[in-house]
N, C-alpha and C positions, 0 to 999 in steps of 0.2 A: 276116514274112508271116502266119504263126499269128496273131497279136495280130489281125490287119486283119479275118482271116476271123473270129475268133470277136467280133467288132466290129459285121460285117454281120450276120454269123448273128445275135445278138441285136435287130438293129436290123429283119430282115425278121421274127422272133415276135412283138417287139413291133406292126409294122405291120398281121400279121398278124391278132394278137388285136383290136385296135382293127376290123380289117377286120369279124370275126366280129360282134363287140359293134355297130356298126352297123345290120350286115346284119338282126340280132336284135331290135334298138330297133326301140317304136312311138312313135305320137303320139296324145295325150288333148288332144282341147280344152281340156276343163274345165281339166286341171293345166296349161297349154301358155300361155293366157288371162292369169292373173293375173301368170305373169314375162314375157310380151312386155309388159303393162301395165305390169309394173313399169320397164322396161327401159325404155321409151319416156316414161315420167316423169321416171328417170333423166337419160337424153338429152335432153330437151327444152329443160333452161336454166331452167326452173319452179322455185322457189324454196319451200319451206314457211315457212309462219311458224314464228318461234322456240317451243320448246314442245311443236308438233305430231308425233305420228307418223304416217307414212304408210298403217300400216294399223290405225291407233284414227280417224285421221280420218273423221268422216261427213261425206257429200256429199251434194246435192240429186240430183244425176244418178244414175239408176236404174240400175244396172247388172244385166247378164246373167251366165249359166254358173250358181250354185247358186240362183240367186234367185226359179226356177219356186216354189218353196214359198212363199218370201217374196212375190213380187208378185200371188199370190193373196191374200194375208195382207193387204198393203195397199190390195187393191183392195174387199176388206171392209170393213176400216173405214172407207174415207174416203168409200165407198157409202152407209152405213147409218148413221154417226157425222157430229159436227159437229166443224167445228175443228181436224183431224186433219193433225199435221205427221208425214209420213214421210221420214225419210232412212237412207243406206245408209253402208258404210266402203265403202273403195274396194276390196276385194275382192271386196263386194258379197253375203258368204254373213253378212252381221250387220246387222239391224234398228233402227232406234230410232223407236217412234211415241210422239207428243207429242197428249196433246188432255183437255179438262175433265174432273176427275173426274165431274160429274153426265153427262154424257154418255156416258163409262162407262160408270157405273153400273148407266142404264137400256140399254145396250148388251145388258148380262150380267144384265139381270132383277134388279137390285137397287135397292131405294129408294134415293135418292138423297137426304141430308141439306143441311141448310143450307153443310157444306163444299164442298158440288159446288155451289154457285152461279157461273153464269156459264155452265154446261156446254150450253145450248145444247138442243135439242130431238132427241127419237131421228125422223130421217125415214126411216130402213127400216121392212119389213115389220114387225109385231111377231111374235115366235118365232124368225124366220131367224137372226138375227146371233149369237146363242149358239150351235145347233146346226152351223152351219159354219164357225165358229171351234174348236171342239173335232174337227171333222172333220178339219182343214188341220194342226194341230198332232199329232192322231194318223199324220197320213201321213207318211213321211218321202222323205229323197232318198237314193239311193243304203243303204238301209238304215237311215238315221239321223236318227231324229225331230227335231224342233225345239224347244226349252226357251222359255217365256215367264217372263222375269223382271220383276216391278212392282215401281217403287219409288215413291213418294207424297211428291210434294213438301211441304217446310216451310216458313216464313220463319225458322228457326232450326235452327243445326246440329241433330241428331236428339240426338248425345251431351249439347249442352248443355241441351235440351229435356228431356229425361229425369230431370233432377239440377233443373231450376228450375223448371218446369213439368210437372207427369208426368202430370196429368190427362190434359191435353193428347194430351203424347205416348203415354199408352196410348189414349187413343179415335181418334188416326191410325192407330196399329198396328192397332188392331182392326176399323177400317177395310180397308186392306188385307189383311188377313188375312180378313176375310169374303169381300173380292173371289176370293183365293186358294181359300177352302173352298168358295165357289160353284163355282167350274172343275172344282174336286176332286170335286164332288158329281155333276157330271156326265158324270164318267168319265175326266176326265184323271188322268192316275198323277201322284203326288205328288212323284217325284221329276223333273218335267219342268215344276214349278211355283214359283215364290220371290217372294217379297213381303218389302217393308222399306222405308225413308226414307231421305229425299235432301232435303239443302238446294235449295230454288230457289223458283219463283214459286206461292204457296198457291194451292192449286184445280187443281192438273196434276197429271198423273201421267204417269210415263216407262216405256213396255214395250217392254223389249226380247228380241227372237227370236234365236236362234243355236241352232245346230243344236248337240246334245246329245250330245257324247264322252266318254263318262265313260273314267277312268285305268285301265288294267289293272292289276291286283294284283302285286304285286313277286314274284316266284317262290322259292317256298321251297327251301331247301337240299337239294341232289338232284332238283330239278324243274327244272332249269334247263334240263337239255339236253331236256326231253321235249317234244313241238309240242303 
């Protein structure tokens, strides 16, 4: 009989603790959202293509919960820019906009050379689309800015452009990199900025938004326990 009771006894603590832990538990949309999403992906029989992952995948469908930042961000460009492909991952807090370097270019106040041909005509205001794009990127959500990374398309891997071609490939670079020193010059902080090259179709450029976490530092030896 001993054995049973200390059987129960254990079995009503642990019922108990669970009981407590409930009672204590809340609920956050935002974090709540993206696992019934995922859950219901899961469930539904929906098949990915070979390859893909479910949260590198970008989708046409706009999604909610961290994307107030972002869907101002998109609703910028595709305003005052031409050509302007946006899409999301299915978490919905990561960006990817698609559209003419020349239309860029003059987005952010910068001449536009013979590589931005095709780019298309700036139809905003002139002024606005730079000063509220640096607005929206200084703002953040929940405490945590948003990072814009540009990469400037090539018709040749960047590596091998480098080594066969490097004229070339420093006048892309320094392309992008002016585009980067422009933003810079405007008050975005540097570490919320990156420019570089990417194989794909010449005259595009791909930026992408994601909210900005940088790593905490690994704690030194006797700092471990301190908050």
């Amino acid at each position: 009989m001993a054995n049973q009771y200390l059987s129960l006894s254990l079995f009503l603590m642990l019922l108990s603790f669970f009981i407590i832990m409930n009672s204590n538990s809340g609920f956050e949309q935002t974090k709540a959202q993206p696992v019934l999403r995922s859950l219901s992906l899961a469930f539904s029989g929906k098949t990915l293509e070979q390859g893909q992952a479910p949260l590198a995948e970008f989708v046409d469908v706009a999604l909610k919960g961290e994307g107030d930042s972002l869907e101002r961000i998109e609703s910028l460009f595709t305003t005052h820019l031409t050509d302007v492909q946006a899409k999301r991952n299915r978490l919905g807090n990561m960006m990817r906009i698609r559209l003419p370097v020349g239309s860029f270019a003059q987005g952010i106040e910068v001449a536009a050379d013979d590589e931005g041909r095709g780019g298309g005509n700036y139809r905003g205001e002139k002024g606005k689309f730079l000063p509220t794009l640096i607005a929206l990127l200084q703002s953040s959500d929940r405490g945590i800015p948003y990072r814009m990374d540009m990469l400037l398309s090539t018709p040749e891997d960047p590596g091998d452009m480098s080594s066969a071609n490097p004229e070339v490939f420093r006048k892309k670079l320094d392309q992008v990199s002016g585009f980067a020193q422009k933003l810079e010059d405007r008050g975005i902080p540097k570490k919320l900025l990156s420019a570089g090259l990417e194989k794909g179709e010449n005259g595009y450029i791909n930026i992408y938004f994601v909210r900005d976490m940088p790593l905490k530092p690994v704690p030194k030896d006797g700092e471990a326990g301190k908050l």
